[in-house]
HTML snippet that shows the backbone in 3Dmol.js (N, CA, C, O; Angstrom):
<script src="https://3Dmol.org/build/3Dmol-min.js"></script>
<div id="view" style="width:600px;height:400px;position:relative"></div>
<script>
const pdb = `
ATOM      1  N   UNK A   1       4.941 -33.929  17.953  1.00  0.00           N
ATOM      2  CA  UNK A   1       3.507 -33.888  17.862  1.00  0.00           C
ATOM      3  C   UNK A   1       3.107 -32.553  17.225  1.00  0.00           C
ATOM      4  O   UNK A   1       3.570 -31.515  17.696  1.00  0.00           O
ATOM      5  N   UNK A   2       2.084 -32.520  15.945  1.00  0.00           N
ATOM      6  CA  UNK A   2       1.360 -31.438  15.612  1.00  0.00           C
ATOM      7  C   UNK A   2       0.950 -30.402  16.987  1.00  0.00           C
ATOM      8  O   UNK A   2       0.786 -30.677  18.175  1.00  0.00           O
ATOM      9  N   UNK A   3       0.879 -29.208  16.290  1.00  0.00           N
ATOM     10  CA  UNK A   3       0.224 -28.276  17.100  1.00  0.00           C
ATOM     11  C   UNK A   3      -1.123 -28.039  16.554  1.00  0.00           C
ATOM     12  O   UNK A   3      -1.352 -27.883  15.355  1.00  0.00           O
ATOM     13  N   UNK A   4      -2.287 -28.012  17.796  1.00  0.00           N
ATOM     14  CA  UNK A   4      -3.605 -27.775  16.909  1.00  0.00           C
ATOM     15  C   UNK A   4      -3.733 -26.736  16.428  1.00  0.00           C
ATOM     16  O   UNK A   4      -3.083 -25.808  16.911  1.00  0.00           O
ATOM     17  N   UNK A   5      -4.498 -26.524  15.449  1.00  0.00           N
ATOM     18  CA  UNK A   5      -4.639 -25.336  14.748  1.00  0.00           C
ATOM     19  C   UNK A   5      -6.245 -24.840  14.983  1.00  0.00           C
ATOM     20  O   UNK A   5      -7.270 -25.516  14.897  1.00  0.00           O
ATOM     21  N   UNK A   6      -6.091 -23.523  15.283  1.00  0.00           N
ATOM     22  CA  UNK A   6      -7.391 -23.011  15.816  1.00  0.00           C
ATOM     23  C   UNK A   6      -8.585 -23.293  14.716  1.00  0.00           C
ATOM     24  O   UNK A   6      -8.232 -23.842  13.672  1.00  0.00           O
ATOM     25  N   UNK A   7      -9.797 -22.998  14.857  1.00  0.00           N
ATOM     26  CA  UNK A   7     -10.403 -23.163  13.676  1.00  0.00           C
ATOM     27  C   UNK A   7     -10.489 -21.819  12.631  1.00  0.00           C
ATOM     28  O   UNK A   7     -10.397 -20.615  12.871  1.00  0.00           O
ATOM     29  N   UNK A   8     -10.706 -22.564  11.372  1.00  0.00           N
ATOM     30  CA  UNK A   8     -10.475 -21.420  10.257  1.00  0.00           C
ATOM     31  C   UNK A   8     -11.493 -19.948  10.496  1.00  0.00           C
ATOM     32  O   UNK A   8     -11.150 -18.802  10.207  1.00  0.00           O
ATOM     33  N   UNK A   9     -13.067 -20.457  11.220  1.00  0.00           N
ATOM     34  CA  UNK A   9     -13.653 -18.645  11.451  1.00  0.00           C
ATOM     35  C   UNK A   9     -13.349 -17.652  12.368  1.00  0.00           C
ATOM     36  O   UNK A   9     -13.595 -16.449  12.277  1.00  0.00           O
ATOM     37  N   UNK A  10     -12.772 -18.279  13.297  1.00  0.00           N
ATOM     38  CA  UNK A  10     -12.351 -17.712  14.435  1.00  0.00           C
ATOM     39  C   UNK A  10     -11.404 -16.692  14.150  1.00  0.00           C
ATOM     40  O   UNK A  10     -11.700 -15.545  14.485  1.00  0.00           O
ATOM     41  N   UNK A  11     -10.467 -16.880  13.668  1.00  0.00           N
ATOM     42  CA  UNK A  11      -8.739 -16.019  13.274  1.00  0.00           C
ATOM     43  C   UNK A  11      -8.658 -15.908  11.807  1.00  0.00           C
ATOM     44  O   UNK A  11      -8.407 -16.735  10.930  1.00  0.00           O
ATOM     45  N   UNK A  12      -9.064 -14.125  11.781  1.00  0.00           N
ATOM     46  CA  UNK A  12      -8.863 -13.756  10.532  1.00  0.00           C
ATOM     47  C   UNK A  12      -7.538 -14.355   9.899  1.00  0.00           C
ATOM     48  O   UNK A  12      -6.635 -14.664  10.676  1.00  0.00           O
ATOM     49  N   UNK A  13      -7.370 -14.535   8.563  1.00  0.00           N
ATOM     50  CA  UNK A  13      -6.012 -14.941   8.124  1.00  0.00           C
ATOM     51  C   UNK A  13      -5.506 -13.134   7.309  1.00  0.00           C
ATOM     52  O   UNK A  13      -6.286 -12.313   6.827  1.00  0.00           O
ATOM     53  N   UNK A  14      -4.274 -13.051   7.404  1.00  0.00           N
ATOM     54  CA  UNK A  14      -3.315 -12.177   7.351  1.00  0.00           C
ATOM     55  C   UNK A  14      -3.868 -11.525   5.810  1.00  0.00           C
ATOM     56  O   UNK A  14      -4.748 -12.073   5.147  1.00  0.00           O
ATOM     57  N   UNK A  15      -3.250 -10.410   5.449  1.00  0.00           N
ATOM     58  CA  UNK A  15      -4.027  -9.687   4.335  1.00  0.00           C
ATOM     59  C   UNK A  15      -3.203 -10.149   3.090  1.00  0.00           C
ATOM     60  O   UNK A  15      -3.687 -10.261   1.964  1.00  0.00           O
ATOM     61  N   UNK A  16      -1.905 -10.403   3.422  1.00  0.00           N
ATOM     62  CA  UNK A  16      -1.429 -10.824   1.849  1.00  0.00           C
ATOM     63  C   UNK A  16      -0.132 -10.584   1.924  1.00  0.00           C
ATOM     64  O   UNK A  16       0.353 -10.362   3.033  1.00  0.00           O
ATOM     65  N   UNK A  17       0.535 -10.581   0.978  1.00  0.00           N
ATOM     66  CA  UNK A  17       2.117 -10.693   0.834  1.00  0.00           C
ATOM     67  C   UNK A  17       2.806  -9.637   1.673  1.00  0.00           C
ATOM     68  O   UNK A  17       1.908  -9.070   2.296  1.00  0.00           O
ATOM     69  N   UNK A  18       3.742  -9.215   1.918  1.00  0.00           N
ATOM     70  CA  UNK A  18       4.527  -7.953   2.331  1.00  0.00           C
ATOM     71  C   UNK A  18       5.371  -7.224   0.840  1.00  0.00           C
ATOM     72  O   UNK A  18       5.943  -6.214   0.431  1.00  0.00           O
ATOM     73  N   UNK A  19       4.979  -8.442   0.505  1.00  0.00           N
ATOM     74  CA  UNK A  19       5.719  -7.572  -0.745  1.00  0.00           C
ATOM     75  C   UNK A  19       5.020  -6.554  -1.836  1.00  0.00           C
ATOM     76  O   UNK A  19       5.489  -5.743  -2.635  1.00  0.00           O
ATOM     77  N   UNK A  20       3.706  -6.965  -1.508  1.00  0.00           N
ATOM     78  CA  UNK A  20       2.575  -6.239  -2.642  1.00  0.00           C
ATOM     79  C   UNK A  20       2.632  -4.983  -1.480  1.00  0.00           C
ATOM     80  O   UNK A  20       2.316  -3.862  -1.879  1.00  0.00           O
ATOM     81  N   UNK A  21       3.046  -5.161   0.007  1.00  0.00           N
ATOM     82  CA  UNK A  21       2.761  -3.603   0.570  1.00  0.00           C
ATOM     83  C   UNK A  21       3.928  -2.753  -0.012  1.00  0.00           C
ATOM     84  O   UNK A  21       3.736  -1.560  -0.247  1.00  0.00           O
ATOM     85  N   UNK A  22       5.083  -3.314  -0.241  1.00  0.00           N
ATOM     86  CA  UNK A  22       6.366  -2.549  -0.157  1.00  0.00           C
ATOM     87  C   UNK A  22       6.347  -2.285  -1.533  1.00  0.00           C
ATOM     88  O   UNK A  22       7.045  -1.317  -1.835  1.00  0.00           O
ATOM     89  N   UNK A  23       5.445  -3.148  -2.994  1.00  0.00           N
ATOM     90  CA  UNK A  23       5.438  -2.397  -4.204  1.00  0.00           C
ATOM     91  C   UNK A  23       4.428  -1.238  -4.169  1.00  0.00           C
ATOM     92  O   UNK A  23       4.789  -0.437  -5.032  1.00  0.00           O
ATOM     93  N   UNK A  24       3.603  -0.910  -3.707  1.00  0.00           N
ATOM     94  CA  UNK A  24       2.448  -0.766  -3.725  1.00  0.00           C
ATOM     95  C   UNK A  24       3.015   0.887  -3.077  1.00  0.00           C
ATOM     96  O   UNK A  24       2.324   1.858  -3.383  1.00  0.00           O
ATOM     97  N   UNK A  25       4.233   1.098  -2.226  1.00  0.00           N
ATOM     98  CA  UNK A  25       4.814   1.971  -2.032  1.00  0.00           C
ATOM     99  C   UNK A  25       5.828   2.978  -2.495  1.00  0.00           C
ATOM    100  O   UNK A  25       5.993   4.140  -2.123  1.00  0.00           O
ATOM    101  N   UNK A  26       6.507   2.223  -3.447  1.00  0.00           N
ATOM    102  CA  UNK A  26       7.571   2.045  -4.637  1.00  0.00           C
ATOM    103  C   UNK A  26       7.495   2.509  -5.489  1.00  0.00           C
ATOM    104  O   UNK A  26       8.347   3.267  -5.954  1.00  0.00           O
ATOM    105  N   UNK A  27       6.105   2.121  -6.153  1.00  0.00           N
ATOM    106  CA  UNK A  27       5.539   2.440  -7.401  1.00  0.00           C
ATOM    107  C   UNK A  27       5.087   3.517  -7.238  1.00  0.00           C
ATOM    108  O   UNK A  27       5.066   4.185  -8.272  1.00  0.00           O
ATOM    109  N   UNK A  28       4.620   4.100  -6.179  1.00  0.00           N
ATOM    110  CA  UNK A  28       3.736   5.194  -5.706  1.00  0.00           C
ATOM    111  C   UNK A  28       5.033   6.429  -5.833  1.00  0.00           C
ATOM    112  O   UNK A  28       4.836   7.372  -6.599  1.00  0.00           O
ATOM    113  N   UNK A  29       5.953   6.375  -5.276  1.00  0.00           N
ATOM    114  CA  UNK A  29       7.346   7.133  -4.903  1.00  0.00           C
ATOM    115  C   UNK A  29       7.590   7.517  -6.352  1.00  0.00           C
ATOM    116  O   UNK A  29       7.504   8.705  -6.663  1.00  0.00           O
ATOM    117  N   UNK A  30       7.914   6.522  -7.331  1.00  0.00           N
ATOM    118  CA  UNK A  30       8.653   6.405  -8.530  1.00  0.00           C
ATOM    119  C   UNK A  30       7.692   7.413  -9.431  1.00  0.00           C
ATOM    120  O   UNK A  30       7.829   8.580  -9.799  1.00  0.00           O
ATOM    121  N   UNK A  31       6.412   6.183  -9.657  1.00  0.00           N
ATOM    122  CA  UNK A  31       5.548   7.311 -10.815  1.00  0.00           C
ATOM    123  C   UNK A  31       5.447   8.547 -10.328  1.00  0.00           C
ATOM    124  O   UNK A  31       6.112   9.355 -10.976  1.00  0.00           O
ATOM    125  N   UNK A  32       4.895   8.966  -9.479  1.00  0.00           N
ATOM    126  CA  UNK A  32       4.545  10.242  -9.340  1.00  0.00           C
ATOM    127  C   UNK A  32       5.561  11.112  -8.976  1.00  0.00           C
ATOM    128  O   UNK A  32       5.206  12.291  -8.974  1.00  0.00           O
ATOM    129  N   UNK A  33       7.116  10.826  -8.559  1.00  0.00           N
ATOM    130  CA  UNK A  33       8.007  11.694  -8.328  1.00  0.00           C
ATOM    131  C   UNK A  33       8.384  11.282 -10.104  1.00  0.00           C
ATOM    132  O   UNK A  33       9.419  11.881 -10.396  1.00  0.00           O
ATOM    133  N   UNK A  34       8.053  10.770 -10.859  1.00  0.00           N
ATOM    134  CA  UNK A  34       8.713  10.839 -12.112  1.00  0.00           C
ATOM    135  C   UNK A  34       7.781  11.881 -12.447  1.00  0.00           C
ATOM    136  O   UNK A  34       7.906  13.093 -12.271  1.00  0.00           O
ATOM    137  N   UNK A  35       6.602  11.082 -13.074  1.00  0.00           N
ATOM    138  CA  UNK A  35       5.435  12.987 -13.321  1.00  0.00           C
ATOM    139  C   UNK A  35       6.157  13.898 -12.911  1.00  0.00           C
ATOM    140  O   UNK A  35       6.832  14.534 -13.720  1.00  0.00           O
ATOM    141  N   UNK A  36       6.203  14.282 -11.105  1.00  0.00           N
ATOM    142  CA  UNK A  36       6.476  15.510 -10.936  1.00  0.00           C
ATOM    143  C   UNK A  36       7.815  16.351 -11.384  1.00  0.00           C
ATOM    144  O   UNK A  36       7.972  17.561 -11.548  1.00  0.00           O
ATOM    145  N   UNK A  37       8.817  15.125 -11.533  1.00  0.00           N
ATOM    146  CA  UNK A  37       9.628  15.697 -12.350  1.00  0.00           C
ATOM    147  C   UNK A  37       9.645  16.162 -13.689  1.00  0.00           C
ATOM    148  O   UNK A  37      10.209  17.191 -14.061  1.00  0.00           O
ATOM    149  N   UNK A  38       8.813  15.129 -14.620  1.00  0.00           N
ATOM    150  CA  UNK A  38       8.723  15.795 -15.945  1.00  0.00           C
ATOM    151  C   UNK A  38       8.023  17.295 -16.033  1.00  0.00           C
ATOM    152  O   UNK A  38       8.377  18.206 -16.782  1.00  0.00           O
ATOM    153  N   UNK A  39       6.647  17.322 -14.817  1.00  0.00           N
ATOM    154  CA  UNK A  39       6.545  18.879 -14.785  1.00  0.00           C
ATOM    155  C   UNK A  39       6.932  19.798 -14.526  1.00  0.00           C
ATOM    156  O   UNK A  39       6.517  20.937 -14.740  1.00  0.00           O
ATOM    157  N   UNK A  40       8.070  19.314 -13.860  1.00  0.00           N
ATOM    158  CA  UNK A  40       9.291  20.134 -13.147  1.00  0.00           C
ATOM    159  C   UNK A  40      10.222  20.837 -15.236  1.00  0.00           C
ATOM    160  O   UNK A  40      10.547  21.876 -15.812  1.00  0.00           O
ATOM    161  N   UNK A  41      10.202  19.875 -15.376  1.00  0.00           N
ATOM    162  CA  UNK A  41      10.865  20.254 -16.961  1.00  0.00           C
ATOM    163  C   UNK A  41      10.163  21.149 -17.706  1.00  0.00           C
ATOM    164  O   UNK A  41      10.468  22.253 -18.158  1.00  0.00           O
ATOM    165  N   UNK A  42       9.028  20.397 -17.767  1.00  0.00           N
ATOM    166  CA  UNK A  42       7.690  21.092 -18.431  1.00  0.00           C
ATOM    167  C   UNK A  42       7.731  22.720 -18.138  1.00  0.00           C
ATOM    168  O   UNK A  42       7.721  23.706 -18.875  1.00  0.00           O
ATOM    169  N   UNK A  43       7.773  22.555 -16.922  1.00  0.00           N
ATOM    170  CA  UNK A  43       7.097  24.430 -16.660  1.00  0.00           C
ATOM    171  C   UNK A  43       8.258  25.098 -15.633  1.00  0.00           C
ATOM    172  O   UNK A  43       7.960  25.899 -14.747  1.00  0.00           O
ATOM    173  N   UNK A  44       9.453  24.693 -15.869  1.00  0.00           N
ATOM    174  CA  UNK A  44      10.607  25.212 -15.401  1.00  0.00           C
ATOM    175  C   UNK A  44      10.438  25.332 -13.718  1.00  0.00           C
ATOM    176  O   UNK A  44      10.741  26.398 -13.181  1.00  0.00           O
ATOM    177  N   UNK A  45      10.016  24.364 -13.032  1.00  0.00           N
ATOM    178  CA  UNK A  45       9.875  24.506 -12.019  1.00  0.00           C
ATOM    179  C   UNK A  45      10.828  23.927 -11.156  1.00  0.00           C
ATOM    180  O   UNK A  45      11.782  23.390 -11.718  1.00  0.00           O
ATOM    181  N   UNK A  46      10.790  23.903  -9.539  1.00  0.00           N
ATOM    182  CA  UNK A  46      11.306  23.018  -9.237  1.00  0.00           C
ATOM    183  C   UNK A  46      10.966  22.259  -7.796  1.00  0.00           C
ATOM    184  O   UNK A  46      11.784  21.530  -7.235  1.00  0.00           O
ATOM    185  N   UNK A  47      10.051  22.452  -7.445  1.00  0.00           N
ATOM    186  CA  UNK A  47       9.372  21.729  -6.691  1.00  0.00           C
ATOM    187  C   UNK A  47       8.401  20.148  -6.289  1.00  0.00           C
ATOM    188  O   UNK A  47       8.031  19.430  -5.360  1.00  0.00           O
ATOM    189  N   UNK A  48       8.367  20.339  -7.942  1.00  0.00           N
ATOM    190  CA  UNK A  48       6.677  19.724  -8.292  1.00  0.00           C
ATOM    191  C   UNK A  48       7.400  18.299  -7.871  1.00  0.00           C
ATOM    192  O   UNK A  48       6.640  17.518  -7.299  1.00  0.00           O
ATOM    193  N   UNK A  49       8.438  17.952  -8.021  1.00  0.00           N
ATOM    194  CA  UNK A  49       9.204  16.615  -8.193  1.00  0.00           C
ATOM    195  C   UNK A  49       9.037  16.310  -6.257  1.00  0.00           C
ATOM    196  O   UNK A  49       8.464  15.257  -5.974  1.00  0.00           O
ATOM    197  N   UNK A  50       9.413  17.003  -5.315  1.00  0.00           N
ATOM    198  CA  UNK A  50       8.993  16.445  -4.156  1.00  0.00           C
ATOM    199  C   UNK A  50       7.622  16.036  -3.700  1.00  0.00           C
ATOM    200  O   UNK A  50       7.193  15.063  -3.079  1.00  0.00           O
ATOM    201  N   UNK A  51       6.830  17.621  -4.467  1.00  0.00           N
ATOM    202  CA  UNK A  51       5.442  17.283  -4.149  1.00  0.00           C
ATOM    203  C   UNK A  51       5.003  15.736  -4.366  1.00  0.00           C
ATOM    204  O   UNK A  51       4.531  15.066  -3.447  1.00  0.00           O
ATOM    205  N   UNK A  52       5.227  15.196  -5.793  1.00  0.00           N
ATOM    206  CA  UNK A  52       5.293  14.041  -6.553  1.00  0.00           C
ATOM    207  C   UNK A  52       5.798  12.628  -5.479  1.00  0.00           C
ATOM    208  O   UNK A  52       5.393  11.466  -5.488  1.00  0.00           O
ATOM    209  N   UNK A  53       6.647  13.186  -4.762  1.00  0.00           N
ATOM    210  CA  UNK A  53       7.238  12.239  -4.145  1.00  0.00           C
ATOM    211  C   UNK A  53       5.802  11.603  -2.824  1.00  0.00           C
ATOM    212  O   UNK A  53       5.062  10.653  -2.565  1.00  0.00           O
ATOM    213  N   UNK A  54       6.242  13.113  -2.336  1.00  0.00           N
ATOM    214  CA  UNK A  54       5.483  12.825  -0.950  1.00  0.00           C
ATOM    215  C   UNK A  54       4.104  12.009  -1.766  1.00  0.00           C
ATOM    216  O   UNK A  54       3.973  10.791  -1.648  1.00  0.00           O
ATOM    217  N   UNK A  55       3.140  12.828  -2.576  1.00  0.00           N
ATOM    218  CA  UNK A  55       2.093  12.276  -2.855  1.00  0.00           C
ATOM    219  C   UNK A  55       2.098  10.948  -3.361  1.00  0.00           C
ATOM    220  O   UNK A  55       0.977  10.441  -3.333  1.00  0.00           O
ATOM    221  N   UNK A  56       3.150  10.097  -3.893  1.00  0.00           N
ATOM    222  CA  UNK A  56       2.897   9.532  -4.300  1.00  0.00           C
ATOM    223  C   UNK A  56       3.017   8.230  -3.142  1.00  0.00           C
ATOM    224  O   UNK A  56       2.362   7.235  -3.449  1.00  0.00           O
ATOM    225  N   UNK A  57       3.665   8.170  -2.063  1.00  0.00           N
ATOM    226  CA  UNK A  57       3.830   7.624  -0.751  1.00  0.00           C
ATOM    227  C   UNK A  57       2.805   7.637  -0.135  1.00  0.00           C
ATOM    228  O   UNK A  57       2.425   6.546   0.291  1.00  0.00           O
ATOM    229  N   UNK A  58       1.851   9.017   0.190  1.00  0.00           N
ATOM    230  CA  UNK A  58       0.639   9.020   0.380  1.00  0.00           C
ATOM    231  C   UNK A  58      -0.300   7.662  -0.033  1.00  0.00           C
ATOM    232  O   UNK A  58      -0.932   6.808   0.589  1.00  0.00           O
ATOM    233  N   UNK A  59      -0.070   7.913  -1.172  1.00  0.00           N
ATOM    234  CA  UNK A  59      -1.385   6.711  -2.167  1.00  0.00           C
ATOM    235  C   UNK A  59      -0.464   5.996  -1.563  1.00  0.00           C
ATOM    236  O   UNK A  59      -0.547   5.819  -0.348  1.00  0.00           O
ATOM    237  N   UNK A  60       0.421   5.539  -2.191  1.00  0.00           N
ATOM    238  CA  UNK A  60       1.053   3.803  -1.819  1.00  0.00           C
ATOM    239  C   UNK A  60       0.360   3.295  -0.467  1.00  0.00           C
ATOM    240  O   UNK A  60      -0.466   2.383  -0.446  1.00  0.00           O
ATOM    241  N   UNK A  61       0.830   4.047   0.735  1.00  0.00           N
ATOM    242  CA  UNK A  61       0.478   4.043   1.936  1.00  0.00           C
ATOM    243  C   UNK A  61      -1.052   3.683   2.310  1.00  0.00           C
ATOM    244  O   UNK A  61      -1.387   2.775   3.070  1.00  0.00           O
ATOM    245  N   UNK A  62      -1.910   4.564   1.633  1.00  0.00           N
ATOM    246  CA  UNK A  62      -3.490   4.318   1.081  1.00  0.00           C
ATOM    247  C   UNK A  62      -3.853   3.026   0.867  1.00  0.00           C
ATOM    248  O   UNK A  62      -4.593   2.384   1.612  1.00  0.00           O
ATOM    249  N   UNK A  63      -3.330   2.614  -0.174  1.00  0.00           N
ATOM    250  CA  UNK A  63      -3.256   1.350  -0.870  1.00  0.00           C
ATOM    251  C   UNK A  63      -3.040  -0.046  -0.376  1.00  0.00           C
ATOM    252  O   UNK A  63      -3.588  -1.129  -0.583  1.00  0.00           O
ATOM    253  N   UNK A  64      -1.879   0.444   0.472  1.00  0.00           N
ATOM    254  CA  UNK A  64      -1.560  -0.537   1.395  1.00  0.00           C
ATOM    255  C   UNK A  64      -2.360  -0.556   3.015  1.00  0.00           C
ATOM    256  O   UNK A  64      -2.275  -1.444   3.863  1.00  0.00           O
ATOM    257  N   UNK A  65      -2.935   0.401   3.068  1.00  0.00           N
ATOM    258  CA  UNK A  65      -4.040   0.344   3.981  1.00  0.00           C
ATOM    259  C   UNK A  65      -5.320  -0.631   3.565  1.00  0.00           C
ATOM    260  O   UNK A  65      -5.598  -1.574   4.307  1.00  0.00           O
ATOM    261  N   UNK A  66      -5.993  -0.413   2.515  1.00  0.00           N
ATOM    262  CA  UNK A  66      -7.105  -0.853   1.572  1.00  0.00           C
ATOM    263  C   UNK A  66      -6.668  -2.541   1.385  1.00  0.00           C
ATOM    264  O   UNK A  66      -7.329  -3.379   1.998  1.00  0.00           O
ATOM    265  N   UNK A  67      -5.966  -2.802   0.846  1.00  0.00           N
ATOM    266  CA  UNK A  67      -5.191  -3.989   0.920  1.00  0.00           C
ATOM    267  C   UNK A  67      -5.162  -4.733   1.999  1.00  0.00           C
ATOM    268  O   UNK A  67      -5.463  -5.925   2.046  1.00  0.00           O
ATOM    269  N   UNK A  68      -4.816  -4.079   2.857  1.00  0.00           N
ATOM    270  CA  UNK A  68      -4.643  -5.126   4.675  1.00  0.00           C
ATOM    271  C   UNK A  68      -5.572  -4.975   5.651  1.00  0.00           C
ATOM    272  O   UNK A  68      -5.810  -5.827   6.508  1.00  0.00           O
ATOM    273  N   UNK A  69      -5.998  -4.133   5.572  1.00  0.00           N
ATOM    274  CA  UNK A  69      -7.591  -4.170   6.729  1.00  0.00           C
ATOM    275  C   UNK A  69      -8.342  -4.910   6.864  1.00  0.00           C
ATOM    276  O   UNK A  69      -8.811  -5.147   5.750  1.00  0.00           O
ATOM    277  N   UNK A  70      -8.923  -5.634   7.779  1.00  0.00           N
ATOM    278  CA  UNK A  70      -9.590  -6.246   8.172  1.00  0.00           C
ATOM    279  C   UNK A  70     -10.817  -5.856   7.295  1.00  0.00           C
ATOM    280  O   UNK A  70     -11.314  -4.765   7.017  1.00  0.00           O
ATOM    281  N   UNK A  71     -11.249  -7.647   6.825  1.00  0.00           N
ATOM    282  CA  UNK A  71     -12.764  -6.576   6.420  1.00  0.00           C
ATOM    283  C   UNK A  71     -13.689  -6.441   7.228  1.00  0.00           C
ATOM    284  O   UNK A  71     -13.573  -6.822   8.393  1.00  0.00           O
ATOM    285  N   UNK A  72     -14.882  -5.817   6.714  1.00  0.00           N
ATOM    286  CA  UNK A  72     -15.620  -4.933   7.264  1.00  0.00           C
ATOM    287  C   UNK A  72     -16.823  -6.477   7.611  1.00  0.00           C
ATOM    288  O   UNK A  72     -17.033  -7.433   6.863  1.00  0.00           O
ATOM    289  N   UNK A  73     -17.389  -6.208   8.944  1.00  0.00           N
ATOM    290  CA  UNK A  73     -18.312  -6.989   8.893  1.00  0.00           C
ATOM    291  C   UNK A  73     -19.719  -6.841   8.098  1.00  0.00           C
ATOM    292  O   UNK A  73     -20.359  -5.800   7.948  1.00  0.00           O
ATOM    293  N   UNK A  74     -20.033  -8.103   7.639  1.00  0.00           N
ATOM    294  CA  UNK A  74     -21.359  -8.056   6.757  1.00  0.00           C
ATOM    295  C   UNK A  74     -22.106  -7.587   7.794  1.00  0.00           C
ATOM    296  O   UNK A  74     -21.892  -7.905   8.964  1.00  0.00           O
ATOM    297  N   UNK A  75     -23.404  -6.476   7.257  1.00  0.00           N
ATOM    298  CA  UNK A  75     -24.233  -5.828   8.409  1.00  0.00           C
ATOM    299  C   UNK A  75     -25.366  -7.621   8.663  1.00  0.00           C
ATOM    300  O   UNK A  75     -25.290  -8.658   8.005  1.00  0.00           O
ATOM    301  N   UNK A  76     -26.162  -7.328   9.701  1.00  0.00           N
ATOM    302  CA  UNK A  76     -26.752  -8.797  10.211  1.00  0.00           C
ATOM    303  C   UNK A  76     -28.359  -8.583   9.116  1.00  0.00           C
ATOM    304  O   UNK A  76     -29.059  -7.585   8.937  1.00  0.00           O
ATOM    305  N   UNK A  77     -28.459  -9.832   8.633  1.00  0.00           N
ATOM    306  CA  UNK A  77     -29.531 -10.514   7.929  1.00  0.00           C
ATOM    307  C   UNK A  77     -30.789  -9.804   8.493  1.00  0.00           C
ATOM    308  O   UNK A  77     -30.174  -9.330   9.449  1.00  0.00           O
ATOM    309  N   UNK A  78     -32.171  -9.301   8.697  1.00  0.00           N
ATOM    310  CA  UNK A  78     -32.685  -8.939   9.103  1.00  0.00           C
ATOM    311  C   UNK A  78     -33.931 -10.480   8.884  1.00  0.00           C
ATOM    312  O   UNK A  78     -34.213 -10.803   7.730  1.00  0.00           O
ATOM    313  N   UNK A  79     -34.540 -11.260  10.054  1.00  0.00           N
ATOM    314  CA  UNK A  79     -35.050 -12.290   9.951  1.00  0.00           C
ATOM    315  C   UNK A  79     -35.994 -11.810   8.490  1.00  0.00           C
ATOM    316  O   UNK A  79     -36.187 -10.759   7.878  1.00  0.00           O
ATOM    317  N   UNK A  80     -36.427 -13.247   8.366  1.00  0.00           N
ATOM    318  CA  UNK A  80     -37.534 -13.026   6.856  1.00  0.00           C
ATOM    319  C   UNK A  80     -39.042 -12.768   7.843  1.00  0.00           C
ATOM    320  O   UNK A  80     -39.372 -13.130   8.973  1.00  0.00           O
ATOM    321  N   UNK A  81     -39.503 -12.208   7.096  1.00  0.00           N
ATOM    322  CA  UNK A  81     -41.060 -12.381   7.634  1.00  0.00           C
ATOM    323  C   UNK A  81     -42.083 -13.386   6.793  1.00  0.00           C
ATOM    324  O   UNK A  81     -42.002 -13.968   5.712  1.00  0.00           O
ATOM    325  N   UNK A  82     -42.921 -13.309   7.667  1.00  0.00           N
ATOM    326  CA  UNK A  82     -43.862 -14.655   6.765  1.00  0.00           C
ATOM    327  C   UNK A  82     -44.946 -14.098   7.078  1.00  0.00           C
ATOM    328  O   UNK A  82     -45.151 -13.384   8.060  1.00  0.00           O
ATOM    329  N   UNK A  83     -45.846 -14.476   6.064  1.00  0.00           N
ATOM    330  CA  UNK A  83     -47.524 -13.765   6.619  1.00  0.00           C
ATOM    331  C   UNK A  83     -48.377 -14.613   6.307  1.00  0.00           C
ATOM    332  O   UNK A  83     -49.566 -14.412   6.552  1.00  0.00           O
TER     333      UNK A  83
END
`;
const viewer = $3Dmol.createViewer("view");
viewer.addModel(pdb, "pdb");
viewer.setStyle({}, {cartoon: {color: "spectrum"}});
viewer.zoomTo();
viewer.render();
</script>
């Protein structure tokens, strides 16, 4: 026998793939520890490439926050007036 299924307004449905969270983290790591490495070349440094890292995990992380949150409730209709 089927199981009932609650109704659709009641239970938010889930934010989206797991996989758009885990690119969305990836990409973040990669580009910006790549930047920070090329500025690492650029200006003989050698730091900039972690900075790059961390920051770029930051955003991903961001991103993947923005992405999965619940949305925000619509504020309430304010009745119409009539005159």
């Amino acid at each position: 026998m089927a199981q009932p299924r609650p109704p659709a307004g009641d239970v938010p449905a889930p934010g989206g793939d797991p996989w758009r969270a885990f690119s969305y983290v990836t990409t973040g790591v990669a580009l910006y520890g790549l930047i920070g490495w090329g500025l690492d070349h650029w200006l003989g440094t050698t730091f900039l490439v972690a900075i790059g890292i961390v920051a770029g995990a930051a955003m991903g992380i961001f991103l993947t926050w923005k992405a999965f949150r619940p949305p925000d409730e619509a504020p309430p209709v304010p009745p119409s007036q009539t005159s």
